[in-house]
C-alpha positions, 0 to 999 in steps of 0.5 A, spaced: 719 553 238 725 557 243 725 556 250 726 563 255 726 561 262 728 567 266 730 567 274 728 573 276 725 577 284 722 582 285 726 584 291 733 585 286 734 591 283 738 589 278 732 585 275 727 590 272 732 590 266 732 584 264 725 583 265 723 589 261 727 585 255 724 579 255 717 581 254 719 585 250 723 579 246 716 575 247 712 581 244 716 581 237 717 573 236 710 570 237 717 563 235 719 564 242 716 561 248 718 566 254 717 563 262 718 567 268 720 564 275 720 568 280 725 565 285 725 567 294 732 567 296 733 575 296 726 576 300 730 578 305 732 583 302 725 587 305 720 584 300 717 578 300 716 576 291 708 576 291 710 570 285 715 566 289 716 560 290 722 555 292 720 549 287 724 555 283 730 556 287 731 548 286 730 549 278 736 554 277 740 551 282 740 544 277 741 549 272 747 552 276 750 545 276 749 542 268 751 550 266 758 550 270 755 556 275 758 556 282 751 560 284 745 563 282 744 569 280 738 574 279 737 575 273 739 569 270 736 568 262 737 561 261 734 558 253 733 551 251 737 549 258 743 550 254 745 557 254 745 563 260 746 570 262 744 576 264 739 580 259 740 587 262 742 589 255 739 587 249 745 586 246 747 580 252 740 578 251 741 576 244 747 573 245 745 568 249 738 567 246 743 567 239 747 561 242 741 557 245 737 556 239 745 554 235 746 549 241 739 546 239 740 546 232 745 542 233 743 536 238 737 531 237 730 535 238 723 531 238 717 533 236 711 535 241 704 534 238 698 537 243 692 535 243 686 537 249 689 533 255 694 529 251 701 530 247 706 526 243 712 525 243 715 523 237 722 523 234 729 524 237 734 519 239 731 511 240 736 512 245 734 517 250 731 519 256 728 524 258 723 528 263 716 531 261 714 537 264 706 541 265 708 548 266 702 552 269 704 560 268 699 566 267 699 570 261 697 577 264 698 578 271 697 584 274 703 588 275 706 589 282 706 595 287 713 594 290 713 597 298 719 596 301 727 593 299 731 594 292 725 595 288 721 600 293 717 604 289 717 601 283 710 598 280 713 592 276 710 588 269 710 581 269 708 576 263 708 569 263 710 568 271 710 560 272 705 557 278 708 550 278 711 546 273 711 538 275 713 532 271 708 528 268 712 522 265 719 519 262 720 520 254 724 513 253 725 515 245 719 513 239 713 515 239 709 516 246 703 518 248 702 523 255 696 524 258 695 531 262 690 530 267 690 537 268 683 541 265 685 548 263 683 554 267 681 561 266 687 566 267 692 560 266 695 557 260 699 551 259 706 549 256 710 541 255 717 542 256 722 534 255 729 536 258 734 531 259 734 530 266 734 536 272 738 543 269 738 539 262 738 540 256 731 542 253 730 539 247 722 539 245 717 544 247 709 547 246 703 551 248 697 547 250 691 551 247 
C-alpha cells in the first residue's frame, strides 16, 4: 500500500488545489492510503484550522529536516516519508507520487498483518529499527464553511483528516506482534504506519477494519 500524507491549512489559500487532487487521487486508487494533516501555523492569518493540531506542525517539520527543507510549506504532499512536493497540479502530484512508490520499491518493505486490536510485523532487514504508529483520522468529515482569511468564503471538503497519531511500539526486525489497545469507534477509522524513525522513511503500512 502507498502512503500520501499531505500538510495542508484551512487558512492557505493555495491549498484547496492540491487538496482537491488528493482526494480525488484517493477516489480512483482504492492502493492508496491518503491522510491528511491539518497543521496551525497560518492561523494567524485570520482563521483558526477547525482540524488543527500542533502534533502536526512537529511531524512535517521532522519531515522538513529528513527531506533537506529549509522550512515548511503548505501544501506540502509527502508519499512513503520519501517523496515531496506541492500537488496543486495533477502533473506534480503524479510526480511525487511516481518517485515515492519507486523509492520504496527499491528499499527493505515489511509486512503489516492486522487482525482486531493487534498487528504483525513481519519481513524487512533482521537489522532494522523502526517506530510504529496508531493513526486515528475521519474518513468523512463535514465540510468547512470558511468565515475569515485567505480562504473566506469558501466551503472547503475534507477526506481522511488525522485525530491523533501515537507510537505504539519499536519493530527491532522478525516477526513481532503490537498490540492496539485501542477499540474502533464510530465515524473514526484506524490506520498502522512503521517508519525509520521521526520524518522517515515509511516503509509498512495498513488499514485497520
Amino acid at each position: 500500500m502507498t502512503l500520501v500524507e499531505i500538510f495542508q491549512s484551512q487558512g492557505c489559500s493555495s491549498c484547496p488545489p492540491a487538496n482537491s487532487n488528493v482526494i480525488e487521487l484517493m477516489n480512483n486508487y482504492p492502493s492508496i492510503l491518503v491522510l491528511t494533516y491539518e497543521v496551525t501555523y497560518w492561523d494567524y492569518l485570520g482563521w483558526k484550522d477547525v482540524f488543527g493540531n500542533k502534533e502536526f506542525d512537529r511531524r512535517q517539520r521532522d519531515y522538513a529536516g529528513v527531506l533537506g527543507n529549509e522550512s515548511v510549506f503548505t501544501p506540502q504532499v509527502i508519499v512513503n516519508g520519501r517523496a515531496d512536493g506541492v500537488g496543486n497540479t495533477f502533473k506534480d502530484l503524479n510526480k511525487i507520487v511516481s518517485q515515492g512508490v519507486m523509492a520504496a520499491a527499491n528499499e527493505d518493505t515489511v509486512r503489516v498483518d492486522t487482525e482486531s486490536n493487534a498487528i504483525l510485523v513481519s519481513g524487512g532487514d533482521a537489522d532494522e529499527i523502526a517506530d510504529v504508529h496508531l493513526v486515528r483520522y475521519m474518513p468523512n468529515p463535514p465540510d468547512v464553511d470558511i468565515r475569515r482569511g485567505e480562504n473566506a468564503g469558501r466551503c472547503l471538503p475534507h477526506r481522511n483528516v488525522v485525530v491523533d497519531i501515537r507510537k505504539i511500539g519499536e519493530w527491532r526486525g522478525g516477526s513481532t506482534v503490537f498490540n492496539i489497545g485501542d477499540e474502533k469507534q464510530e465515524g473514526i477509522e484506524r490506520a498502522v504506519l512503521v517508519q525509520k524513525g521521526r520524518g522517515g522513511a515509511v516503509i509498512g503500512v495498513a488499514r485497520l477494519e
